[in-house]
Rosetta silent file (secondary structure, phi, psi, omega in degrees, C-alpha in Angstrom):
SEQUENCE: XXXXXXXXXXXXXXXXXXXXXXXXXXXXXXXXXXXXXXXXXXXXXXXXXXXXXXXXXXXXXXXXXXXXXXXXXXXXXXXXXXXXXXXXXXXXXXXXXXXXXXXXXXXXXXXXXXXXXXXXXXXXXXXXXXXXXXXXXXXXXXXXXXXXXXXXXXXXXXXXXXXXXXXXXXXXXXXXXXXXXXXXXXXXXXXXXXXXXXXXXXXXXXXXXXXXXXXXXXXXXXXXXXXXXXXXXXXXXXXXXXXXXXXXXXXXXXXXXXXXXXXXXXXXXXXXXXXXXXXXXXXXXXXXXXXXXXXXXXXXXXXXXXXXXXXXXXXXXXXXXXXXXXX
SCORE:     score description
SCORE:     0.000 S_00000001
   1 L     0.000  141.149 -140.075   42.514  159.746   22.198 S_00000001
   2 H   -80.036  -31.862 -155.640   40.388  162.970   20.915 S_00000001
   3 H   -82.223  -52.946 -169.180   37.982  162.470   24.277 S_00000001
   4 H   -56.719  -25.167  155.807   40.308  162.175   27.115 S_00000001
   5 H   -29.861  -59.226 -177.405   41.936  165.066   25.545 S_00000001
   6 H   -92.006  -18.400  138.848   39.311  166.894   26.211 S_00000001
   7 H   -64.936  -11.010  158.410   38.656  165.501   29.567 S_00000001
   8 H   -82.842  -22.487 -172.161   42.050  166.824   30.775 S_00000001
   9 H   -76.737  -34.028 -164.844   41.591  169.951   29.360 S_00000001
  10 H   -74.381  -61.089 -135.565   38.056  170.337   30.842 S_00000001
  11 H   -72.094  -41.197 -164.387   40.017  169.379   33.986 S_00000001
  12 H   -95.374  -41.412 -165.081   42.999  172.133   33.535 S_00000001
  13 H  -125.729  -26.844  178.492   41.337  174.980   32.123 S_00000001
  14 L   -66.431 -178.776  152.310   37.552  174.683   32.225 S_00000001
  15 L  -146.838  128.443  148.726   34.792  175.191   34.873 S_00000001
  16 L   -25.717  -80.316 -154.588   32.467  172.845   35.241 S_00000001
  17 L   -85.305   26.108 -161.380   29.722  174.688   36.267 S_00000001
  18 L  -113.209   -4.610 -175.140   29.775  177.479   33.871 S_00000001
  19 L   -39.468  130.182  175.675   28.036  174.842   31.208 S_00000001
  20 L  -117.824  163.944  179.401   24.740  177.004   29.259 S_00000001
  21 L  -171.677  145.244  152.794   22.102  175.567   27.493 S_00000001
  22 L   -85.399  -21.043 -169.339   18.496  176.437   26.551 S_00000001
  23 L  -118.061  129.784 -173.838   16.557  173.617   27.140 S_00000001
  24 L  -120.627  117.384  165.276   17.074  171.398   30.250 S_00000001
  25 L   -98.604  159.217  178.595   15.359  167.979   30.529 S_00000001
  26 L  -112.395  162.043 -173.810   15.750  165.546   33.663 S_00000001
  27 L   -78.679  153.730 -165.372   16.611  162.241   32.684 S_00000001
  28 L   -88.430  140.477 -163.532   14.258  159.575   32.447 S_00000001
  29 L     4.571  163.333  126.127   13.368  157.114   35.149 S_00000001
  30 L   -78.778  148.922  177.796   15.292  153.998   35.592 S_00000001
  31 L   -56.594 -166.530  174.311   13.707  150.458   34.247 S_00000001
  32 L   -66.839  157.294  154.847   13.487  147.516   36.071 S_00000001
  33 L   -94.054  155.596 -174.854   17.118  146.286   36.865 S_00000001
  34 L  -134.218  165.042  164.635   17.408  143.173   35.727 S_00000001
  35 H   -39.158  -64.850  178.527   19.876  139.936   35.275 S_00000001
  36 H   -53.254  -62.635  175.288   20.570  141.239   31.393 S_00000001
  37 H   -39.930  -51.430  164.388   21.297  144.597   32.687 S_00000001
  38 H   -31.206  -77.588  151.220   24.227  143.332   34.924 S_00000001
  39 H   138.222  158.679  164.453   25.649  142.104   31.713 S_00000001
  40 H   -76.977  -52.140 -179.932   25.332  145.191   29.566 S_00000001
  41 L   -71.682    4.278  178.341   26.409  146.985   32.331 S_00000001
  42 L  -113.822  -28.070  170.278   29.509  144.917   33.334 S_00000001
  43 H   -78.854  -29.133  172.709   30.747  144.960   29.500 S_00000001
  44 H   -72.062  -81.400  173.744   30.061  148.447   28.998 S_00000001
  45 H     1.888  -76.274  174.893   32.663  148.928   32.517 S_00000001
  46 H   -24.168  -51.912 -165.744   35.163  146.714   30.629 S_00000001
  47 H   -73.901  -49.037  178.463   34.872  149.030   27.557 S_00000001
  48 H   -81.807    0.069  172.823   35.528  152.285   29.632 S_00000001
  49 H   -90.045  -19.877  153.976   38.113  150.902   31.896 S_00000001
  50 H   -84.520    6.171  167.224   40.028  150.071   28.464 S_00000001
  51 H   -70.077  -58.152 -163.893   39.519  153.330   27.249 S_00000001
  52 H  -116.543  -31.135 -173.112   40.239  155.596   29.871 S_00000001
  53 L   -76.783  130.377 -174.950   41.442  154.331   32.792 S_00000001
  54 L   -36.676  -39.299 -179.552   45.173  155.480   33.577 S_00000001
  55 L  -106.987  106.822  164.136   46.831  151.810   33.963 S_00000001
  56 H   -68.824  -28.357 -174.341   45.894  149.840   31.201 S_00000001
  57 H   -57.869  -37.075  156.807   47.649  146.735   32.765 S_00000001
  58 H   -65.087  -45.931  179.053   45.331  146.760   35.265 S_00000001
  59 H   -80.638    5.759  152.241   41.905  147.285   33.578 S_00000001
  60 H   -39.269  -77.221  134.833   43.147  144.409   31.747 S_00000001
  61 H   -32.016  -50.695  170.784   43.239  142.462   34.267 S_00000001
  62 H   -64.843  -39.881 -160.750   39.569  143.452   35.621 S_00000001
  63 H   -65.494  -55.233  160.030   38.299  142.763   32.124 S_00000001
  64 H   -23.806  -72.000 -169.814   39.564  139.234   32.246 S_00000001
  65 H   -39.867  -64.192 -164.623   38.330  138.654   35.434 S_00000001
  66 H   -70.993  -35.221  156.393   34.965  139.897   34.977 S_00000001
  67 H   -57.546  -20.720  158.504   34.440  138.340   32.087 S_00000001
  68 H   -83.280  -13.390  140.094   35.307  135.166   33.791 S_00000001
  69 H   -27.806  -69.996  159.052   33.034  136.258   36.165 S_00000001
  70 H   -50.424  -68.288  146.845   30.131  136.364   33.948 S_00000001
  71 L    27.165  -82.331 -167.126   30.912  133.143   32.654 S_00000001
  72 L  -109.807   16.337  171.984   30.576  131.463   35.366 S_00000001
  73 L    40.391   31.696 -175.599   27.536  133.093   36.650 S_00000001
  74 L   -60.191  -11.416 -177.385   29.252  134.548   39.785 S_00000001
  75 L   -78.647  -25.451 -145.708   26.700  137.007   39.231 S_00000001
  76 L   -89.046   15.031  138.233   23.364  135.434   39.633 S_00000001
  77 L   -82.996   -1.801  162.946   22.706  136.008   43.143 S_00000001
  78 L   -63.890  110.976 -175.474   22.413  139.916   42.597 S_00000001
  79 L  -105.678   -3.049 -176.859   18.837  140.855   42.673 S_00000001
  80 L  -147.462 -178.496 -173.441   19.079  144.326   43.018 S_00000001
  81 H   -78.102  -57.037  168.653   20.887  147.533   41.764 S_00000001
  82 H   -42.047  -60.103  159.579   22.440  148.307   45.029 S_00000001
  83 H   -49.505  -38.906 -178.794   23.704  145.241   45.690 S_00000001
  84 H   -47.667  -78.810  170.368   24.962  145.123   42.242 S_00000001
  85 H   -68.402   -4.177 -175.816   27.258  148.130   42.617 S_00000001
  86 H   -93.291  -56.788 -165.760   28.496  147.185   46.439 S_00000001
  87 H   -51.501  -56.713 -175.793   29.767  143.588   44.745 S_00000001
  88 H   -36.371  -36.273 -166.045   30.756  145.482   41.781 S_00000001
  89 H  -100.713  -61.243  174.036   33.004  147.874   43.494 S_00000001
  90 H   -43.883  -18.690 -172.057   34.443  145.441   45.839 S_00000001
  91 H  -104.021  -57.218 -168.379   35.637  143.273   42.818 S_00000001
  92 H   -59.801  -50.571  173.814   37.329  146.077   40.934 S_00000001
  93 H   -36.825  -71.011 -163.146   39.171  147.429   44.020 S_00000001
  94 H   -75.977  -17.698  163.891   40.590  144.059   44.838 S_00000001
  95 H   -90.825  -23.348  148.653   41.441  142.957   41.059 S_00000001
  96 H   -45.618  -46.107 -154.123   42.789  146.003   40.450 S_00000001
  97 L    58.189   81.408 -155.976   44.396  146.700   43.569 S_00000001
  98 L  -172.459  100.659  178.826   43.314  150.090   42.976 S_00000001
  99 L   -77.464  -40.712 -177.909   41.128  151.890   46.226 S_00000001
 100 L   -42.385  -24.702 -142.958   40.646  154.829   43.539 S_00000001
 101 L   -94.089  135.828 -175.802   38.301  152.247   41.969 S_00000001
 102 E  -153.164   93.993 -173.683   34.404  153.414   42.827 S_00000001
 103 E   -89.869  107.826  145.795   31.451  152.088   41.229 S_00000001
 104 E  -120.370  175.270 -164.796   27.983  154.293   42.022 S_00000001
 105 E   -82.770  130.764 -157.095   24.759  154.644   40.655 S_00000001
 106 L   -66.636  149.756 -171.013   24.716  156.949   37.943 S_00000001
 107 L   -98.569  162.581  178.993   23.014  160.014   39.394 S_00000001
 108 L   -85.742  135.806  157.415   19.678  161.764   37.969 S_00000001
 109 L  -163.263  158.046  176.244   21.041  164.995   36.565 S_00000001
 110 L   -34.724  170.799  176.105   20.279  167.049   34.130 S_00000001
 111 L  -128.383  159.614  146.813   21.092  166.344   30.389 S_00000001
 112 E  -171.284  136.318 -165.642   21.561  169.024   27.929 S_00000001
 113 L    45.963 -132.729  175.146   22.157  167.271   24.633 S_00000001
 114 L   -82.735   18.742 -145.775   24.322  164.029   25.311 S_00000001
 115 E  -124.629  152.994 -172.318   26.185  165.671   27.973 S_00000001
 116 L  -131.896  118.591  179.688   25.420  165.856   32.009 S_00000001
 117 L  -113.356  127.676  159.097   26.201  168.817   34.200 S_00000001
 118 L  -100.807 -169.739 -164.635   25.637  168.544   37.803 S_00000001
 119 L   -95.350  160.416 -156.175   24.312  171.075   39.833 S_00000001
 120 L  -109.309  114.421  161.104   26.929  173.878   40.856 S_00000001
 121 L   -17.958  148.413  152.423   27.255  175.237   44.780 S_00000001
 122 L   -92.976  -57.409 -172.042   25.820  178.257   45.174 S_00000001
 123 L  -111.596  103.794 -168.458   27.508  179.882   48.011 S_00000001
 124 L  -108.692   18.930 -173.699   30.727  180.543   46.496 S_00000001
 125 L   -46.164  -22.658  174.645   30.732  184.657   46.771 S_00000001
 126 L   -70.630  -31.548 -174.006   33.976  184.136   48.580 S_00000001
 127 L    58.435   48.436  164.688   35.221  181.667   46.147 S_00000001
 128 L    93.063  -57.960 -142.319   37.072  179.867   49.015 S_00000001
 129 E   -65.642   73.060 -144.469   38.892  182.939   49.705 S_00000001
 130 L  -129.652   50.216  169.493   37.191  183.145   53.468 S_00000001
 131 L   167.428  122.733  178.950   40.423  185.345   55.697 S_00000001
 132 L  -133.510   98.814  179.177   42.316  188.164   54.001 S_00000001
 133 E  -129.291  172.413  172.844   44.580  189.845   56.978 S_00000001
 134 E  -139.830  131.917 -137.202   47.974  191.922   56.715 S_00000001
 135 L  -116.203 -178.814  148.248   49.143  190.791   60.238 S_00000001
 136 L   -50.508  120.658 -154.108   51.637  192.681   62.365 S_00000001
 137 L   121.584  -52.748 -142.602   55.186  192.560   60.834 S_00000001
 138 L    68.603   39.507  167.539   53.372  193.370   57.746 S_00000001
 139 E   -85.158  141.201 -173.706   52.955  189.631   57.220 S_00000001
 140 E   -90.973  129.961 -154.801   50.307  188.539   54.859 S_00000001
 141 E  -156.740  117.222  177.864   47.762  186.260   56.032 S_00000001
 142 E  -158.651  122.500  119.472   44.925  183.790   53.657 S_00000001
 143 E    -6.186   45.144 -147.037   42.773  181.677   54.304 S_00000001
 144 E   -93.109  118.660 -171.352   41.862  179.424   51.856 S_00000001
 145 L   -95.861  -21.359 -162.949   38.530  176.881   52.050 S_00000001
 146 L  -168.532  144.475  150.337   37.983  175.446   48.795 S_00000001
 147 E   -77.235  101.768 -168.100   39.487  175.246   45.136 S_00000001
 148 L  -118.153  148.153 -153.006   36.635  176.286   43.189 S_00000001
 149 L   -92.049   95.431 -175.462   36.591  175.474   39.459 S_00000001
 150 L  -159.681  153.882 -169.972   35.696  179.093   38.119 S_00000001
 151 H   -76.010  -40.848  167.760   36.797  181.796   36.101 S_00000001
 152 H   -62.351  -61.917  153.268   35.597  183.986   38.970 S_00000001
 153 H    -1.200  -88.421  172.137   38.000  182.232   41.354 S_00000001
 154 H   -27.616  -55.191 -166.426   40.995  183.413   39.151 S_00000001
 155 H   -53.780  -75.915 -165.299   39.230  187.222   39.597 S_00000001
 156 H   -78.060    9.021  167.457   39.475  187.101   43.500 S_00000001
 157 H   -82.100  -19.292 -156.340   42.689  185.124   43.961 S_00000001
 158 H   -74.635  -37.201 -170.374   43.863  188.435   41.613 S_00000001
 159 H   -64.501  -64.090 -151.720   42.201  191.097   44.144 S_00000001
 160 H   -59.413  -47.332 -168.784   43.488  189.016   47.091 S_00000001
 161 H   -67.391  -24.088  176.299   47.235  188.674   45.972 S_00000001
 162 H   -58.668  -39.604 -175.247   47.002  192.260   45.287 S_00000001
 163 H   -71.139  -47.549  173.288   46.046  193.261   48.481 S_00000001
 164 L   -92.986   55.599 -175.804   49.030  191.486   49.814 S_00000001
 165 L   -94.642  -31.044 -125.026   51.452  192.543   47.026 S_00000001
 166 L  -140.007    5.797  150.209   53.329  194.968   49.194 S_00000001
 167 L   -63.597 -177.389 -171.934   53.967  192.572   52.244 S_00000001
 168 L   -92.771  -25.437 -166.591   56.660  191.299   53.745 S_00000001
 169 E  -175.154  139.641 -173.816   56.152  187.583   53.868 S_00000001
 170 E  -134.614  127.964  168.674   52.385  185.729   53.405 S_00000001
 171 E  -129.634  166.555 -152.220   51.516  182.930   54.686 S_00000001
 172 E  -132.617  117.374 -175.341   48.608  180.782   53.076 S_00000001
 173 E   -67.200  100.680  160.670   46.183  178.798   55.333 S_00000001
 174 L  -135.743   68.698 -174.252   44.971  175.403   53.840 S_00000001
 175 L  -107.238    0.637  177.340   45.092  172.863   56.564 S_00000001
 176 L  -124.608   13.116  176.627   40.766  173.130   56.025 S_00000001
 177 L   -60.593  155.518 -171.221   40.869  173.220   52.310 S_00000001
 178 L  -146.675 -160.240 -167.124   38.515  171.078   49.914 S_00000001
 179 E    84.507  136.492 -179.601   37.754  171.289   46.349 S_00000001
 180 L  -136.748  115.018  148.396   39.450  170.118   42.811 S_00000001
 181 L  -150.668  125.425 -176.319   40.417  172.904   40.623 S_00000001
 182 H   -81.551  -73.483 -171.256   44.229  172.153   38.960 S_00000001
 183 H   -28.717  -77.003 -169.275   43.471  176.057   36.965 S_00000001
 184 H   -53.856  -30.032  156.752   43.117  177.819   40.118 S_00000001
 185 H   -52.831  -55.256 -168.249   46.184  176.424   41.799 S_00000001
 186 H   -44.149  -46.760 -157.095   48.156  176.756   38.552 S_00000001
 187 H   -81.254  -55.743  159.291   46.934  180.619   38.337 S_00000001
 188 H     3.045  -79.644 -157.298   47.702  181.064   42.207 S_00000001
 189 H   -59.037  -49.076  174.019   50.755  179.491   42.222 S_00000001
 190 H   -67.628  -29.478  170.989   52.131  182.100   39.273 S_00000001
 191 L   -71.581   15.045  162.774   52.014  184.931   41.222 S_00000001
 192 L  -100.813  -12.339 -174.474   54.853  183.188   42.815 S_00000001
 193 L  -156.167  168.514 -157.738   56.787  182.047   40.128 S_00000001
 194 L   -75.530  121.032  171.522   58.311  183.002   36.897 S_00000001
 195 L   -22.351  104.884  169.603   56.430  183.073   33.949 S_00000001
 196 L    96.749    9.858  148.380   56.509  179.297   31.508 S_00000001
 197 L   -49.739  130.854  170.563   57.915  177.759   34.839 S_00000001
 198 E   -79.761  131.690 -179.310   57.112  174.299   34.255 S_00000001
 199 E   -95.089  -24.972  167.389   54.735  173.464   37.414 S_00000001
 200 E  -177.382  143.870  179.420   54.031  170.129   36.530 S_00000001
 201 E   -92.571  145.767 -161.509   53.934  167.367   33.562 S_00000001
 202 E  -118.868   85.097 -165.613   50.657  165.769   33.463 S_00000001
 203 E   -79.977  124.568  172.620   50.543  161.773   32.215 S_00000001
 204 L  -125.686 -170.480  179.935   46.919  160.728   30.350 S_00000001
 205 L    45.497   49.737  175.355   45.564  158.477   27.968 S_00000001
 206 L    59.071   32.300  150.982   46.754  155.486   29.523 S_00000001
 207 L    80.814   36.907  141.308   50.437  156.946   30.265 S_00000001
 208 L  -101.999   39.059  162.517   51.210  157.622   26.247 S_00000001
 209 L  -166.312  156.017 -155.703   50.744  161.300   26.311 S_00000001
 210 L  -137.591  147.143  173.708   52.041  164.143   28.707 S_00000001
 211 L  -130.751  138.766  172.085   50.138  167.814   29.093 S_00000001
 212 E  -111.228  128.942 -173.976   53.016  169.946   30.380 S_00000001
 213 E  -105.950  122.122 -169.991   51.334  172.337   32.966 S_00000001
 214 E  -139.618  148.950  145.551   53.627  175.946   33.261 S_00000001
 215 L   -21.076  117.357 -164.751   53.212  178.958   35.177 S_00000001
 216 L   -87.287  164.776  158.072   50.491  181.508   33.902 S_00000001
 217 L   -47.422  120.724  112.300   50.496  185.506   33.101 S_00000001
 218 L  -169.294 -167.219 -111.822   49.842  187.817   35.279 S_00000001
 219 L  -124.288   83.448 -174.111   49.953  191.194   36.322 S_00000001
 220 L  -102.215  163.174  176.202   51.320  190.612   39.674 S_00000001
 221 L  -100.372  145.586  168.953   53.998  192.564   41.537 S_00000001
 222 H   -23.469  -65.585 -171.307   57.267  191.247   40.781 S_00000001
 223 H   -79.961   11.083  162.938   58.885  190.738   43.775 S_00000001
 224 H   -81.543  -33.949 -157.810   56.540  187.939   45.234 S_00000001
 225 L   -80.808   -9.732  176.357   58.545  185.791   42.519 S_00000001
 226 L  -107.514   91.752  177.702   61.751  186.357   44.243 S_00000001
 227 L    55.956   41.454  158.976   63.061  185.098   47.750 S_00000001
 228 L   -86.010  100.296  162.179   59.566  185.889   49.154 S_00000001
 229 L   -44.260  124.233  164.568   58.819  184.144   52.131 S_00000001
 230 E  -141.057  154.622 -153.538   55.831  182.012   51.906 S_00000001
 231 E  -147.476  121.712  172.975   54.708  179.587   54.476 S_00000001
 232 E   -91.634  121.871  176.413   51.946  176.914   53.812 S_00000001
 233 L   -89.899  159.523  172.992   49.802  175.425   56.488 S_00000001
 234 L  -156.135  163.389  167.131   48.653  171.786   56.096 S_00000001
 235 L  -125.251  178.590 -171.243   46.733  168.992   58.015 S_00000001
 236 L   -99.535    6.443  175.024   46.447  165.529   57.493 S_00000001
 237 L  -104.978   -3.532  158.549   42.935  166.176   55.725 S_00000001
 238 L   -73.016  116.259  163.356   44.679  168.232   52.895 S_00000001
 239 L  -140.152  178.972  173.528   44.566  166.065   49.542 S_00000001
 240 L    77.956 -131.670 -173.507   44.178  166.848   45.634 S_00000001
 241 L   -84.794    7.631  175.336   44.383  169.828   44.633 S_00000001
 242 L   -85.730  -36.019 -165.584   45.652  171.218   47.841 S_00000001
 243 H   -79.921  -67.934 -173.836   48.569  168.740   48.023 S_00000001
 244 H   -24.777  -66.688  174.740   49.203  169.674   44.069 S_00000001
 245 H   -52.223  -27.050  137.369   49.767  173.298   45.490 S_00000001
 246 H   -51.062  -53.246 -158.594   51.857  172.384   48.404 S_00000001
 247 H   -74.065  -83.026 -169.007   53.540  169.988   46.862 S_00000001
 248 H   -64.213   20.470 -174.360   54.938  172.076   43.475 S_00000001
 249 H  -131.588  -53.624  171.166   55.660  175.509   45.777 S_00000001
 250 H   -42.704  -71.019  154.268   57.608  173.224   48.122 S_00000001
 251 L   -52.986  -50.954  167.465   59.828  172.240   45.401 S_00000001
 252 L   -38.320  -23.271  173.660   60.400  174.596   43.587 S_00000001
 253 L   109.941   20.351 -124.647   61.891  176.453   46.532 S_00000001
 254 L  -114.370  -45.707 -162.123   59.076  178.479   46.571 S_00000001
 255 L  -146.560  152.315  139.026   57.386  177.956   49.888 S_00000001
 256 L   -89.455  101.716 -152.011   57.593  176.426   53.589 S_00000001
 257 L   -86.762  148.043 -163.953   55.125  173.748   54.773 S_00000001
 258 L  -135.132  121.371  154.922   54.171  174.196   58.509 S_00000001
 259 L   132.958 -174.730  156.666   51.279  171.752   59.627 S_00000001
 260 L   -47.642  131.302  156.527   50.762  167.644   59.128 S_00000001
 261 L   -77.384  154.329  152.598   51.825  165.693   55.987 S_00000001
 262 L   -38.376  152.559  173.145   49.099  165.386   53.701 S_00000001
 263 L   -57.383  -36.145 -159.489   46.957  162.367   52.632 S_00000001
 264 L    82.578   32.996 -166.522   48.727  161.427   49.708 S_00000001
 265 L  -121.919  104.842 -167.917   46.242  161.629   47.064 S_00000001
 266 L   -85.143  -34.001 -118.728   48.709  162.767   43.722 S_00000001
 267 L   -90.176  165.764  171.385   46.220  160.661   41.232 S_00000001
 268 E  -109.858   96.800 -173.326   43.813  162.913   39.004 S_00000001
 269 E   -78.058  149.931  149.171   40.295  161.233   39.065 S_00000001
 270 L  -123.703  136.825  173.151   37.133  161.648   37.363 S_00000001
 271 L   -87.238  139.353  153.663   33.679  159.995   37.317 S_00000001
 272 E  -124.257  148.048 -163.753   32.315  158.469   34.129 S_00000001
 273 E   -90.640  132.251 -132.426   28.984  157.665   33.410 S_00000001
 274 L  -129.115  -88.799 -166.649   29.127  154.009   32.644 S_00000001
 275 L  -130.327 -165.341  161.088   25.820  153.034   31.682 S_00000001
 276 L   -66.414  -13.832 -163.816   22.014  154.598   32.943 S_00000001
 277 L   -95.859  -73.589 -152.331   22.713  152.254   36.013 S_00000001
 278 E  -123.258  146.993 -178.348   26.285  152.689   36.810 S_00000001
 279 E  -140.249  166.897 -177.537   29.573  155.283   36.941 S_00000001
 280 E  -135.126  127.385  130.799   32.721  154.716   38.022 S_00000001
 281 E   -60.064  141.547 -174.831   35.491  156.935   39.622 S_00000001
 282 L  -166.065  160.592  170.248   38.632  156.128   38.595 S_00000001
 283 E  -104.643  152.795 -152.031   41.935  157.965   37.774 S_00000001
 284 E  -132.521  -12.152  178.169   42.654  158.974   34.414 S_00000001
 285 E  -138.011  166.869  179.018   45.830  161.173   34.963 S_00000001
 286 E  -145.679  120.123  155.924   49.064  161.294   37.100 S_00000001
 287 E   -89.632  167.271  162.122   51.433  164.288   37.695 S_00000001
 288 E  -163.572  152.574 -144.430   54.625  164.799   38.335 S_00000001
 289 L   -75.906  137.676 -179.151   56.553  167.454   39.460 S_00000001
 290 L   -55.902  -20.282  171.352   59.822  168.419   36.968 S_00000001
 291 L   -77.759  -61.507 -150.306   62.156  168.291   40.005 S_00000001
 292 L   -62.919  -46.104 -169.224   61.088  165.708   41.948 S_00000001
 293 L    60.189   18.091  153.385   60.250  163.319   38.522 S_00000001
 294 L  -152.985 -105.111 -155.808   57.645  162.083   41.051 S_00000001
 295 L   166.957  176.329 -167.858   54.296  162.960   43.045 S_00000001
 296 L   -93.412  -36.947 -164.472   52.979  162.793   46.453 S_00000001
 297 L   -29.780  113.778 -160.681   50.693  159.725   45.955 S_00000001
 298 L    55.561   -1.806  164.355   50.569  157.708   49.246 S_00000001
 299 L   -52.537  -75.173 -166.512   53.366  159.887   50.390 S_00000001
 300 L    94.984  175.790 -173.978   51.865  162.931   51.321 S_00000001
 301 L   -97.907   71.801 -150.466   52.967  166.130   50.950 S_00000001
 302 L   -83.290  132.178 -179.082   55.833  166.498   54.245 S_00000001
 303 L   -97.131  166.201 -165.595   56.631  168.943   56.041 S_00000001
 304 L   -70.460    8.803 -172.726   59.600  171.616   56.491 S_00000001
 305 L  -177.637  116.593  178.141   58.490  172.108   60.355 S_00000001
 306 L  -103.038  115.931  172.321   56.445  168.853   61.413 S_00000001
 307 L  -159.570 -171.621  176.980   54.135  170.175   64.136 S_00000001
 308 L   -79.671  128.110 -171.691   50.365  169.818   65.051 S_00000001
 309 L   -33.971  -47.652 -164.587   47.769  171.250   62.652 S_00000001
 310 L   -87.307   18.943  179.924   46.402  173.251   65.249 S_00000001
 311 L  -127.992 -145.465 -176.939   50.166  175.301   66.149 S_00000001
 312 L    90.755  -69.272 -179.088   51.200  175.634   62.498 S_00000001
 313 H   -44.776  -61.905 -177.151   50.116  178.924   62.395 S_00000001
 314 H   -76.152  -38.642  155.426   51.433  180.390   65.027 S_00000001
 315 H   -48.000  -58.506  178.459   54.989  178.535   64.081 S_00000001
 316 H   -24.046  -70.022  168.489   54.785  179.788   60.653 S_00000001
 317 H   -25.453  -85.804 -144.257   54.011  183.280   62.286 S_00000001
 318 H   -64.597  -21.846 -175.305   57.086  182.992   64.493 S_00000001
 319 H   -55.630  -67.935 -150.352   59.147  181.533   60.921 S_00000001
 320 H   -64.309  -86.418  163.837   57.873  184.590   59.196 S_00000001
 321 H   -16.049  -69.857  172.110   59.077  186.696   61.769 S_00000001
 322 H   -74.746  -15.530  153.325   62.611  185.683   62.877 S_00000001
 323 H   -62.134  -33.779  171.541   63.029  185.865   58.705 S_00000001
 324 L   -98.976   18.230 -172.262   62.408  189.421   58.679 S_00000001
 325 L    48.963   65.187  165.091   64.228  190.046   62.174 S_00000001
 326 L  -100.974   98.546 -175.587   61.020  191.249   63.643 S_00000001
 327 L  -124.211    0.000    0.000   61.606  189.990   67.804 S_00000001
């Protein structure tokens, strides 16, 4: 299917926020909500949860339902919009079985043509990238806050790993990381691994079609890709695209996690705008790692030295250390 195609792609290689246009309009009011609106708006749902949504067997299931739903006029105490979307959400979750499932009120944002951009952080000069040290030992030491979807990103993960090219052993802070960007791990990740390593196969379009995700170019020094100690911190508030990044460097042999397991959130989600009313989150992709031939999802990502979020570091340190016989 030509559009989710292009919503994975947008997902893997794009940034968001880099969208241009000349003319920017805001969108116009909402009407009254109304009985009729419910629904248009509960059929339109139907239509994009058979479209898009990752398990068809499941939006299957909701579609029934809701349509039996309608029916039967389970609706016709909803009097308001709000209300609308609280029932609304609560019934897809639980017919579904599916917590991923999120109905909210489509937000006012901009248009430009048919298409909706929301507005983009501003202060990203760091691009995440917020502790760059070379420690004693000549151990390598980053910080990382956020996975930001940006072309710029890519620029100052290049400056950073550079700066630590000529260490001994790096270890990479995310136990306070946020953010969804799949690119910027992926481009990360290669200065660690071998070029057209597959990092992960990526199932869409309702689990008929695979995007194989591989290791990127680039001009890196060599010898990070070989029997470089690297040591990952985590917390139990690492998910996404953090876990993705743990998660495929862990296997691969790549890296050691230090910290908390992880939340456990493998699934790749997106919001779609549903109607003028209503959007749904929902997941539309799944990876999974070529070793493993599975994902973290409700797992977490677990770790090689189980210790408290706030010690990690200083284990890691001491890891990092008794590997290079530093005492």
């Amino acid at each position: 299917m030509k559009f989710i195609k292009v919503i994975l792609l947008t997902i893997l290689c794009l940034n968001l926020g880099m969208v241009q246009a000349k003319v920017f309009k805001l969108v116009t009011p909402l009407p009254n909500f109304t009985h009729k609106n419910i629904i248009e708006s509960s059929l339109e749902l139907i239509d994009v949860l058979e479209k898009y949504y990752i398990f068809p067997e499941k939006s299957e299931i909701i579609a029934k339902q809701l349509q039996y739903n309608l029916r039967s006029n389970k609706f016709n105490q909803i009097n308001n919009l709000g209300q609308f979307i609280h029932e609304l959400g609560i019934f897809v979750r639980r017919v579904g079985e599916d917590g991923y499932l999120d109905i909210i009120e489509t937000s006012p944002q901009f248009e430009i043509g048919n298409s909706q951009v929301s507005r983009v952080p501003t202060n990203i000069t760091s691009f995440g990238f917020e502790k760059i040290e070379i420690l004693s030992g000549n151990i390598g030491y980053l910080k990382l806050d956020y996975f930001y979807q940006n072309p710029k990103a890519e620029l100052k993960a290049a400056q950073v790993f550079d700066y630590l090219s000529e260490t001994e052993a790096i270890i990479i802070d995310l136990r306070d990381v946020a953010g969804e960007s799949i690119s910027l791990a992926q481009y990360m990740m290669s200065f660690f691994i071998e070029q057209n390593t597959i990092l992960t196969n990526v199932i869409y379009d309702k689990q008929t079609k695979t995007e194989v995700l591989k290791s990127a170019p680039n001009l890196s020094n060599d010898r990070l890709k070989h029997n470089f100690p690297v040591y990952i911190l985590t917390s139990a508030f690492v998910s996404g695209t953090g876990e993705f990044f743990s998660y495929t460097l862990k296997h691969l042999g790549k890296a050691l996690i230090v910290g908390e397991k992880t939340m456990g959130v493998a699934y790749i989600s997106r919001k779609l705008r549903v109607d003028q009313f209503i959007s749904i989150n929902m997941p539309i992709a799944i990876p999974m790692h070529p070793v493993t031939k599975t994902n973290w999802e409700q797992e977490g990502v677990v770790p090689d030295f189980d210790v408290n979020a706030d010690l990690s570091f200083d284990m890691a340190y001491k890891l990092a250390k008794e590997h290079l016989n530093i005492f």
